[in-house]
DOPA-276753 format. One line per field, with one value per residue (C-alpha): x, y, z; residue number from 1. Coordinates in nm, 2 decimals, decimal comma, m for minus. Each point is the difference from the previous one (the first is absolute). Example, Ala and Ser with C-alpha at 12.3 -4.5 7.8 and 13.67 -1.06 7.14 Angstrom:
! residues 2
east = [1,23 0,14] $
north = [m0,45 0,34] $
up = [0,78 m0,07] $
i = [1 2] $
//
This chain:
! residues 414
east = [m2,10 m0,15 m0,28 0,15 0,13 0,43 0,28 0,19 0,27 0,30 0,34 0,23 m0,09 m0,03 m0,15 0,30 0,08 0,29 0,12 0,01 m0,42 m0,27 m0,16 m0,29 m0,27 m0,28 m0,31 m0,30 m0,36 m0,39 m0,16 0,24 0,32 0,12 0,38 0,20 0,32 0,01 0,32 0,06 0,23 0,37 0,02 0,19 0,36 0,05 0,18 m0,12 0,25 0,30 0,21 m0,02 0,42 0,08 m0,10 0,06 m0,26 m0,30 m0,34 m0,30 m0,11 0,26 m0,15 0,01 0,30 m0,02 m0,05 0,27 0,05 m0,06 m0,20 m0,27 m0,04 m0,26 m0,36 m0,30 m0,21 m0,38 m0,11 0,34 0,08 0,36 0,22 0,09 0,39 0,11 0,09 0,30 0,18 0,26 m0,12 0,12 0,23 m0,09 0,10 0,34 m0,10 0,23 m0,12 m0,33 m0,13 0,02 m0,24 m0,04 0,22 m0,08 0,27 m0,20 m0,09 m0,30 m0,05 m0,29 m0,08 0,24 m0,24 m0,22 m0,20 m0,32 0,17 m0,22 0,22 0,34 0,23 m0,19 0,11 0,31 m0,22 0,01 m0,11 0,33 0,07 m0,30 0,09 0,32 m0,15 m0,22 0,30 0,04 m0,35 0,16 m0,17 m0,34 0,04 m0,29 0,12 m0,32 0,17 m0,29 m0,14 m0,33 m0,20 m0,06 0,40 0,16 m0,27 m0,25 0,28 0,07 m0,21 m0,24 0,22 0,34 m0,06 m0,13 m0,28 0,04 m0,22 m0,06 m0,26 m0,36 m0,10 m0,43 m0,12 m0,29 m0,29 m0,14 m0,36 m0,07 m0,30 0,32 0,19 m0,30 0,01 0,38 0,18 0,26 0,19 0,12 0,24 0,12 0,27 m0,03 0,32 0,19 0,34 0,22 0,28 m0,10 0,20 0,27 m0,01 0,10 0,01 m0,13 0,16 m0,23 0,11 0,24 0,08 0,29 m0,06 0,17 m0,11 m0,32 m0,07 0,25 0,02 m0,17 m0,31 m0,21 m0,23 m0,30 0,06 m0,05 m0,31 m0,12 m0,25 0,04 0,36 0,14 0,39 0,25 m0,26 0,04 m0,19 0,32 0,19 m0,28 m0,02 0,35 0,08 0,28 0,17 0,38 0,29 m0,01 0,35 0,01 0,17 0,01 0,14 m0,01 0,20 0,24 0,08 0,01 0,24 0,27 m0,03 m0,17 m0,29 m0,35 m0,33 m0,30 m0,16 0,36 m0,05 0,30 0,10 0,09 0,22 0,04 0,29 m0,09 m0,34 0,21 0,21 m0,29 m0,11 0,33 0,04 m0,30 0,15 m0,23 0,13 m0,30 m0,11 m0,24 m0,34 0,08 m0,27 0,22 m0,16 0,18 m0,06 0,09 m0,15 m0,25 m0,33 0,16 0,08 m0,35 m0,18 0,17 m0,06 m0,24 m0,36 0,23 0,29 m0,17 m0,14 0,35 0,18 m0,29 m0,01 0,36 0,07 0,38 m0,01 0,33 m0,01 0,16 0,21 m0,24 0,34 0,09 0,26 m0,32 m0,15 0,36 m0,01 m0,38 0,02 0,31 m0,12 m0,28 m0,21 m0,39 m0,12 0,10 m0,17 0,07 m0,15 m0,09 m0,25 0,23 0,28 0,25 0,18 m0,27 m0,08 0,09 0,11 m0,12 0,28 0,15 m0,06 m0,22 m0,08 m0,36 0,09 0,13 m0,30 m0,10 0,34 0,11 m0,28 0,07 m0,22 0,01 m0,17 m0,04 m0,10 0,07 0,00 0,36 0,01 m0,02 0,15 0,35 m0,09 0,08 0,21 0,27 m0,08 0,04 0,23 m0,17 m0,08 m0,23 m0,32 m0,27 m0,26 m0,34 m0,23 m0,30 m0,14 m0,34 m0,16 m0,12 m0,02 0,20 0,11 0,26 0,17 m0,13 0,04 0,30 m0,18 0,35 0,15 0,38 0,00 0,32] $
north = [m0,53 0,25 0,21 0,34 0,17 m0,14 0,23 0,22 0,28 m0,28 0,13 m0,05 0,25 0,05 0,27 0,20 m0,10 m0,24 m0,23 m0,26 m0,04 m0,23 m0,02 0,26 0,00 0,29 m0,15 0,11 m0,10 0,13 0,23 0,27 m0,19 0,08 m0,03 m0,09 m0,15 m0,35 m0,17 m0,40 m0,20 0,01 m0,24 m0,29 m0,01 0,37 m0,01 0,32 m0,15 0,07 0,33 0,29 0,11 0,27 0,30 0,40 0,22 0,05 0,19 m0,24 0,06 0,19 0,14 m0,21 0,07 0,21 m0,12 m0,11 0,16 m0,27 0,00 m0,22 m0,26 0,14 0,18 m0,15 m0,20 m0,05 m0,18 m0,04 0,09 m0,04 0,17 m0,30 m0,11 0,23 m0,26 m0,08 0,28 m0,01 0,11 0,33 0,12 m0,31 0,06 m0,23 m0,18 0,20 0,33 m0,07 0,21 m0,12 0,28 m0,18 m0,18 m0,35 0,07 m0,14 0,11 0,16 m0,04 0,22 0,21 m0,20 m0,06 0,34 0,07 m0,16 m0,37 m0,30 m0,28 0,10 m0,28 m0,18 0,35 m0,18 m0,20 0,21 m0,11 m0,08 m0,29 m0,14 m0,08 m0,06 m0,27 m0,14 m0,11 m0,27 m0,20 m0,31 m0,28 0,17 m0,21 0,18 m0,04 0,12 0,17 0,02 m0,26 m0,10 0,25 m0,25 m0,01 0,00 0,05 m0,26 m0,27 0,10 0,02 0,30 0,31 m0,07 0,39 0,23 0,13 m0,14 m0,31 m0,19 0,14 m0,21 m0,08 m0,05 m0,15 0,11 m0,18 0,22 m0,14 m0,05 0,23 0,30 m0,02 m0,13 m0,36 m0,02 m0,17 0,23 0,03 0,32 0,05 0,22 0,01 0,08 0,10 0,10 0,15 0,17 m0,10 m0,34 m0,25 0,13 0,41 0,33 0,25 0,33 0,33 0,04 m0,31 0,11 0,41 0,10 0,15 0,33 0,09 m0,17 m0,24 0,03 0,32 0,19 m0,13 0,00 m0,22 0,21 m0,01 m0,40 m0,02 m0,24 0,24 0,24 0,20 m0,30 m0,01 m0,29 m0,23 m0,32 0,14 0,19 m0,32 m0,13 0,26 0,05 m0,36 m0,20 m0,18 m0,09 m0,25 m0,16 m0,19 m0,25 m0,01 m0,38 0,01 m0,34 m0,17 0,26 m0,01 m0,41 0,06 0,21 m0,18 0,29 m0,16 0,13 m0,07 0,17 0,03 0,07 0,42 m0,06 0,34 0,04 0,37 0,17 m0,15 m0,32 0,07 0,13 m0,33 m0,19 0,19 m0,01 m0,35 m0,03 0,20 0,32 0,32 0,22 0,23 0,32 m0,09 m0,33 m0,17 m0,23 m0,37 m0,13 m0,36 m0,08 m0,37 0,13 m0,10 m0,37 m0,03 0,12 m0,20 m0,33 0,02 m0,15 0,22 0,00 0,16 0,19 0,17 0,02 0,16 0,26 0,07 0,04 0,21 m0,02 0,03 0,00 0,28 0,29 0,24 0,29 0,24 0,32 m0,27 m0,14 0,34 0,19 m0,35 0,01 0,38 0,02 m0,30 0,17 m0,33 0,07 m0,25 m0,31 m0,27 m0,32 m0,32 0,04 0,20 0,33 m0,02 0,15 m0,20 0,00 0,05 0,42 0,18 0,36 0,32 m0,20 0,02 m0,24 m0,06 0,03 0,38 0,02 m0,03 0,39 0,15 m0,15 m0,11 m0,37 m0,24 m0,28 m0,36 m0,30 m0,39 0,00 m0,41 m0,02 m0,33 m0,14 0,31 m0,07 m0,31 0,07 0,28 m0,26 m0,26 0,27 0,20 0,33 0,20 0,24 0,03 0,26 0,06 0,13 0,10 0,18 0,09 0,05 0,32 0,13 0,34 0,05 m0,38 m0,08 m0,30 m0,22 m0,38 0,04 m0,15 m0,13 m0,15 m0,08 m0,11 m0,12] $
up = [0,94 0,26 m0,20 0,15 m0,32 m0,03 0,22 m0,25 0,11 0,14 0,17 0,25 0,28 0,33 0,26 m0,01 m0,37 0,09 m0,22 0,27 m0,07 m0,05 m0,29 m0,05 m0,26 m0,05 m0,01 m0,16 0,11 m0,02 m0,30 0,11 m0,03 0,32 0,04 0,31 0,06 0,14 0,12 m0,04 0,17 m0,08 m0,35 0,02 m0,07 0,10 0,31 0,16 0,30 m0,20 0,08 m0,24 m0,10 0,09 m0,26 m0,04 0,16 m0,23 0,01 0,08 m0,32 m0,23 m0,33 m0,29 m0,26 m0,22 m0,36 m0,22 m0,33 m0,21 m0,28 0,00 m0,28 m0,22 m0,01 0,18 m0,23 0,02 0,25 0,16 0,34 m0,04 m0,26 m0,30 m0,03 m0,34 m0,23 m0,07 0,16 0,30 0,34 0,04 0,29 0,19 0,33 0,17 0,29 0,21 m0,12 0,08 0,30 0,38 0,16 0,33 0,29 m0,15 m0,29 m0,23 m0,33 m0,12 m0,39 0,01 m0,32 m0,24 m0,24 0,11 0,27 m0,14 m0,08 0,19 m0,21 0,13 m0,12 m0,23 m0,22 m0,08 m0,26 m0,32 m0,33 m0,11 0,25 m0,06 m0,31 0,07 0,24 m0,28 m0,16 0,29 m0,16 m0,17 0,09 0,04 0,36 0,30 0,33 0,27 0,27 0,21 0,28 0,04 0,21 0,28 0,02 0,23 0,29 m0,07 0,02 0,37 0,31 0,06 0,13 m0,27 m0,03 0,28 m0,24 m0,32 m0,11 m0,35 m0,18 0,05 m0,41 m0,03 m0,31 m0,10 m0,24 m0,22 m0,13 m0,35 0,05 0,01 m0,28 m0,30 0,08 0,09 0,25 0,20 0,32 0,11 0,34 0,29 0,19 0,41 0,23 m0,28 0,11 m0,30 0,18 0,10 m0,20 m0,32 m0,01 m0,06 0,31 m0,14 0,10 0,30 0,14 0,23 0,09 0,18 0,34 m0,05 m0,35 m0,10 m0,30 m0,34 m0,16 0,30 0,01 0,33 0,17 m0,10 m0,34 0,00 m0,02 m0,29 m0,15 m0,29 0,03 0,23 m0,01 m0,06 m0,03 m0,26 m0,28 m0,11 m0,04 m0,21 m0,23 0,00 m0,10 0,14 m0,27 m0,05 0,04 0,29 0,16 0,19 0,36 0,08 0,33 0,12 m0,30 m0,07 0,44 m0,04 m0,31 0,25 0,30 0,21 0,21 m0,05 0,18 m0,08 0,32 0,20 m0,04 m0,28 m0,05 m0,42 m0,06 m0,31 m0,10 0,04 m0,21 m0,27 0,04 m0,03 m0,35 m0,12 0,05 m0,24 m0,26 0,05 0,01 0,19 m0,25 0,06 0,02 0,08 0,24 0,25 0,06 0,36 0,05 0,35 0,03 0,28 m0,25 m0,03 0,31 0,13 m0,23 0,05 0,38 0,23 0,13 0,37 m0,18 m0,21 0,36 0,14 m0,30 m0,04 0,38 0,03 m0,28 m0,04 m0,37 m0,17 m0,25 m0,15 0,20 0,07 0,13 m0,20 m0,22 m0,15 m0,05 m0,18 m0,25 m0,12 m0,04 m0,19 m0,20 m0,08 0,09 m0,10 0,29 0,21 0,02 0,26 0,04 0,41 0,20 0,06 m0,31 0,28 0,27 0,34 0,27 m0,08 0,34 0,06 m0,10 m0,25 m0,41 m0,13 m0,38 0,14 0,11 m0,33 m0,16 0,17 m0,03 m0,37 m0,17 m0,01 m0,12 0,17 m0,07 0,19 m0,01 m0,32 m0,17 m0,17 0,01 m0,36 m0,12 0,21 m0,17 m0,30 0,02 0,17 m0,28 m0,33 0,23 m0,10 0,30 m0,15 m0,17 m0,06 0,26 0,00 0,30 0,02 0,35 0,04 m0,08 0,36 0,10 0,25 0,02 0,27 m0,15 m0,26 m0,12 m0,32 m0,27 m0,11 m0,26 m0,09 m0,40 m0,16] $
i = [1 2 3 4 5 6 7 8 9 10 11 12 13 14 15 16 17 18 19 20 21 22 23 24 25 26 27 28 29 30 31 32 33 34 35 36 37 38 39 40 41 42 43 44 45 46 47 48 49 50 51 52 53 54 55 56 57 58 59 60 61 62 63 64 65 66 67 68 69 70 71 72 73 74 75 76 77 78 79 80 81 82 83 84 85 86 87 88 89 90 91 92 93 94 95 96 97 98 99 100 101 102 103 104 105 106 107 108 109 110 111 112 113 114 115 116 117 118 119 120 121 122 123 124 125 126 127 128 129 130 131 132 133 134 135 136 137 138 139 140 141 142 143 144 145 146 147 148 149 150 151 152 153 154 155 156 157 158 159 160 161 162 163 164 165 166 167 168 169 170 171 172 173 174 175 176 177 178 179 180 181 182 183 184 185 186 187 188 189 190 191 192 193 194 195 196 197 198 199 200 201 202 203 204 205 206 207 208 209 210 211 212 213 214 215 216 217 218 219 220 221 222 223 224 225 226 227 228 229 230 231 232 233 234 235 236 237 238 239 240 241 242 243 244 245 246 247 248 249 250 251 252 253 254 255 256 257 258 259 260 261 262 263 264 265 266 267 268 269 270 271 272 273 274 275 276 277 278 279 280 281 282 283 284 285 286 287 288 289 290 291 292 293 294 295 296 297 298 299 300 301 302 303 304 305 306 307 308 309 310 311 312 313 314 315 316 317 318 319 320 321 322 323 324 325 326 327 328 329 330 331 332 333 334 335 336 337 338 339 340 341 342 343 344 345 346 347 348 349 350 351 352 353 354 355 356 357 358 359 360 361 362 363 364 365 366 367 368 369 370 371 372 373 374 375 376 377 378 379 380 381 382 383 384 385 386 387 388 389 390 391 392 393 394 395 396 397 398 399 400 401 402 403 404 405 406 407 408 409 410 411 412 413 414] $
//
C-alpha cells in the first residue's frame, strides 16, 4: 500500500458536474493535508458509452430538498453520532415512496431528512428494539452460520488486477522474544494492503454520492474527512449496532424450482416482484427491519472455477444481480428493509450504465445499506433442508472514524 496518507472524499463528478463522470477522490497529502481533486479512470462496468434518456431541464446543481417533517427516532445518546431507534415504537409519519421528494430532472427520490437532518445510519433506523427481539425469537437450534469470507477472498484466488485497486491484505507474523512479555512466548501480527471493502462488506454512506446533491442526508465532500466531526463514516453503524432477522432470498433454487433460467454471471436482471416471489416462496413475509440475505449463486460459482475463469468472470463483470431500477427502490422502501445483502461483488445486476437509477445511487439519495460477497452458502443449506428461511443476524462493522465500508462481522444463528 502506497505510504501517501489513503484518498477520502469519493463521488461521481466531473469538470462541469455531470453525471456522465469519472470517478474523483480528494486526496490529502504533506503536514498540511493539502486537498485536491484527482480523477481515475472510468470503473469498470460503468458504461460511460451508454446514452443518457432523455430528462426535464434541471439546474447543474439544484439545491438540496428541503427536510421532511419527520420526527426523528429518539434523542442522541452519548457517544452516538446517530439518533438511537425508540424502542418499540412505530416510525412516525414515514414517508410513501411516491411522496418522497424528486427535486431534480433525474426523478429520483431524495429521502433526505427522514430520520433528521443529522442521521449518518439512514436505513439501518428501521432496526428498533422491538424487532430485535422479535428476531431473537428465530434462535432454536443455537445453529452459527459465518457470513463472512476469508479476507484473502475473493482476490487472492485470482490473478493480480481481479480489482482495479483492490488487493488481499499482506498478514506478517511477528515473534515476540521471551525477553518481552517476562519469559513468555508470543506472536503478535499486522496486516498490509488492507482494503475495507476487499472481500465480504458493508459500503458505508460515503461510498457512493450522487452527482447532483452530494452524499446521503446532504453531506459534502469536505465534510469526509476521517478526523474528529467526519460524516457518514462507519463508526455510526458500529455504535449503532446492526442486529435483526435476516431472510433469505435463494435465487438459484427457488428459479430452478419454476423453470426460469438463471446464470450468475449472464447480467440476470432479478425485479421486485420476482424478489418478493423468491421470499414468498420461502414462506417469509418481509417484515420492517428486516435485513434481506440475496443468494444469487455468484460465490459458488466463483469459487468452484478455475484461476483462468476466475480472471475472465472478474474482468468481465456481467454479474447477475438485483434490479437496481426505481421497482427495486419503491419495494425496499415500502418494505421498510433495514439493509441488503448479496452474495456477489456489487449486490445489483452489472455492468450499471450512466443516467439510469442504480441501488449504488441509492445509497446517497435513500440511505440504503447495501452489503456484498457475503458467504450464504451453508446457510441456504439449511434453510432448504429445515425449510425455515429466516434466522437472526448479527454484524458488527469495525469501529473507524470515518470508515468507508467495512468487513460484516456476520453471523446468521438459528
Amino acid at each position: 500500500m502506497p505510504a501517501s496518507p489513503a484518498a477520502t472524499d469519493v463521488f461521481l463528478c466531473d469538470a462541469k458536474g455531470a453525471s456522465a463522470a469519472p470517478f474523483c477522490f480528494r486526496a490529502e497529502s504533506g503536514a498540511d493535508r493539502t486537498a485536491g481533486v484527482v480523477a481515475l479512470p472510468p470503473l469498470a462496468g460503468i458504461d460511460s458509452r451508454q446514452p443518457t434518456p432523455r430528462r426535464r431541464a434541471a439546474p447543474a446543481r439544484p439545491a438540496p430538498a428541503p427536510l421532511l417533517p419527520v420526527a426523528r427516532s429518539g434523542p442522541r445518546s452519548p457517544g452516538a453520532r446517530s439518533p438511537p431507534s425508540d424502542p418499540g415504537a412505530a416510525m412516525p409519519r414515514y414517508p410513501r415512496y411516491a411522496d418522497l421528494p424528486r427535486p431534480d430532472g433525474t426523478g429520483l427520490p431524495l429521502a433526505w431528512g427522514v430520520w433528521g437532518k443529522d442521521d449518518q445510519i439512514g436505513t439501518l433506523n428501521h432496526i428498533t428494539a422491538q424487532t430485535v427481539r422479535g428476531a431473537a425469537a428465530l434462535i432454536q437450534r443455537g445453529e452459527r452460520f459465518n457470513l463472512d469470507l476469508p479476507l484473502h477472498v475473493p482476490y487472492g484466488l485470482c490473478s493480480p488486477g481481479g480489482h482495479r485497486r483492490r488487493t488481499q491484505p499482506a498478514h506478517t507474523i511477528l515473534d515476540i522474544p521471551p525477553t518481552a512479555i517476562a519469559g513468555l512466548q508470543g506472536r503478535d501480527d499486522k496486516l498490509d494492503s488492507f482494503w475495507p471493502q476487499g472481500s465480504s462488506q458493508w459500503d458505508g454512506l460515503t461510498h457512493i454520492g450522487d452527482p447532483l446533491h452530494g452524499f446521503y442526508n446532504g453531506v459534502q465532500p469536505a465534510q469526509i474527512t476521517g478526523q474528529d466531526g467526519t460524516r457518514n463514516g462507519m463508526e455510526n453503524m458500529a455504535a449503532f449496532g446492526i442486529a435483526g432477522r435476516a431472510v433469505l432470498a435463494d435465487l438459484p433454487r427457488h428459479f430452478a424450482a419454476i423453470g426460469r433460467a438463471w446464470e450468475p454471471n449472464s447480467g440476470h436482471v432479478v425485479r421486485a416482484e420476482e424478489l418478493s416471489a423468491c421470499l414468498a416462496a420461502g414462506h417469509v413475509t418481509v417484515q420492517p427491519g428486516d435485513i434481506v440475505l440475496v443468494r444469487t449463486g455468484w460465490l459458488a460459482d466463483y469459487l468452484a472455477a478455475s484461476r483462468e475463469r476466475r480472471d475472465a468472470i472478474l474482468s468481465q463483470r456481467t454479474f447477475s444481480g438485483l434490479s437496481g431500477a426505481e421497482d427495486m427502490w419503491g419495494w425496499l422502501w415500502e418494505q421498510r428493509v433495514a439493509a441488503v445483502a448479496a452474495d456477489q461483488p456489487t449486490a445489483e445486476v452489472w455492468p450499471l450504465h450512466v443516467g439510469q437509477p442504480s441501488l449504488h445511487r441509492a445509497i446517497a439519495r435513500l440511505g440504503l445499506t447495501l452489503g456484498e460477497l457475503f458467504d450464504l452458502e451453508a446457510l441456504a443449506v439449511d434453510c432448504a433442508r429445515d425449510g425455515r428461511s429466516a434466522s437472526f443476524f448479527t454484524s458488527k462493522p469495525l469501529n473507524l472514524r470515518g470508515g468507508v465500508g467495512s468487513p460484516p462481522n456476520a453471523i446468521a444463528i438459528k
